[in-house]
N, C-alpha and C positions, 0 to 999 in steps of 0.2 A: 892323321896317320891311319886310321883306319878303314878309311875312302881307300887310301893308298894301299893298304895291304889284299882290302875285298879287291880290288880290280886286278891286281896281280895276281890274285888268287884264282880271279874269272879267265884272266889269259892264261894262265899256265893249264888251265883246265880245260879251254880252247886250243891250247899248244896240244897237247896230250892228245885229246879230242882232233887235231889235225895230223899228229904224228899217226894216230890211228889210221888216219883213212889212208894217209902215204903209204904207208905200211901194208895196206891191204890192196889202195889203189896198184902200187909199186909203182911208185915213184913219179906216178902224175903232177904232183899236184906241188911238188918240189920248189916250182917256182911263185905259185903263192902262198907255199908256207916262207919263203924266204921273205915276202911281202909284207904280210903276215907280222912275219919277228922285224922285220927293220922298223914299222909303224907302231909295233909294242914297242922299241927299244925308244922311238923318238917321242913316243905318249913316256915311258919313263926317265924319260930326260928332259923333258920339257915338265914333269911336275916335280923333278928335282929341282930346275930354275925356278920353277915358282915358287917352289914349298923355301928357297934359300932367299928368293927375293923376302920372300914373308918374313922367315927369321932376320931378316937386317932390319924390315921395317920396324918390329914387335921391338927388335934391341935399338932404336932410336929413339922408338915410344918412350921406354923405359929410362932411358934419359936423361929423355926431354921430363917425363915424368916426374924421375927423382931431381933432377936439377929444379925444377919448380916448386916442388915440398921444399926443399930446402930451402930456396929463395922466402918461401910463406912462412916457415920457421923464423927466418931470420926476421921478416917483417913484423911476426908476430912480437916478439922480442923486442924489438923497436918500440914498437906502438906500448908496447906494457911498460917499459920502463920512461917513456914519453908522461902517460896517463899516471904514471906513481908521481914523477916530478910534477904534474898539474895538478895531483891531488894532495901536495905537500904545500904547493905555492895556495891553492885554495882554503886550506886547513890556516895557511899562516897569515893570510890576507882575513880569515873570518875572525881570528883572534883579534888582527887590528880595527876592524869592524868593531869589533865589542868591546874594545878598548875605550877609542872613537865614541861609543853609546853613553861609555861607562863617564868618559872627562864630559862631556857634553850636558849630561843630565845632572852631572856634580856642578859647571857654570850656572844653568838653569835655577838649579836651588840656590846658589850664593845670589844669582840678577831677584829673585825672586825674594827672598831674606833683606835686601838691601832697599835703604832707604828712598823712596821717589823724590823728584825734584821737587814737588808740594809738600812732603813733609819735611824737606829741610828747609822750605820758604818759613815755615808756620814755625818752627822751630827757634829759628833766624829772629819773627815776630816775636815770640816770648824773651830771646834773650835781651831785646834793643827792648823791652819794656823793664823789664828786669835789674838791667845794669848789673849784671856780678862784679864787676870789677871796682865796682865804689864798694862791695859787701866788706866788712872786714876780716882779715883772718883770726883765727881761736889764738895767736899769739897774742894779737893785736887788742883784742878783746882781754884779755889778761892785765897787759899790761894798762890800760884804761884803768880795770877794774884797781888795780894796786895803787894808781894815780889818784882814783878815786877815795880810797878809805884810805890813803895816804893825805890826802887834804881832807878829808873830815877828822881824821884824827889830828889834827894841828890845827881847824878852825875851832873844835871843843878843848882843847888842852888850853886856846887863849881866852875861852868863853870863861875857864872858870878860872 
């Protein structure tokens, strides 16, 4: 605008400056002042086309402009609440991880606490040496014993 306003301001000053010499010439020069103002009037009409071509392009910009912020808004939006749900799924996947760690390391001690095939072979040898099952029980033993001073006391009562 202020291209536009100096230049106007230079014609009108040229206008002025040519009404002078008309005025002094008298009236020579009539027809190319008339020249003169038709090429002014078509210089300010053709930077009014321009200067209104400009303002549609700038209001197109702007938009195009704002309609693209708002598309990135909304992306952005997206993508963050994408990243929250992947960081919930990762948070809950890490728990079963260390869950996973946690049973795994509790089998490990139980294979690890449990008996080897060689120590139940050797074990297996002591018991077939052993025999428990001829051993007697404390019942059994008992009652022996009662059997026992049960006949001594009846083979001495005939002694005497």
């Amino acid at each position: 605008m202020p291209l536009f306003s100096q230049k106007t301001t230079n014609d009108t000053s040229t206008t002025n400056t040519e009404q002078k010499k008309e005025s002094s010439s008298g009236g020579k020069n009539t027809l190319e002042d008339q020249q003169s103002e038709k090429r002014f009037q078509q210089n300010i009409a053709s930077l009014t086309a321009h200067l209104s071509l400009l303002e549609e392009r700038y209001s197109r910009l702007r938009t195009q402009v704002q309609f693209t912020d708002h598309e990135l808004i909304e992306s952005k939006k997206n993508i963050n609440s994408k990243m929250k749900a992947l960081d919930q799924e990762l948070d809950d996947l890490s728990i079963s991880v260390r869950d996973i760690k946690d049973l795994v390391t509790g089998l490990r001690q139980e294979v690890l606490q449990a008996a080897r095939k060689e120590d139940l072979a050797v074990l297996e040898r002591y018991l077939d040496l052993w025999e428990p099952l001829s051993f007697a029980t404390r019942d059994e033993v008992k009652r022996v014993i009662q059997e026992q001073r049960g006949t001594r006391g009846a083979s001495s009562a005939k002694a005497r």
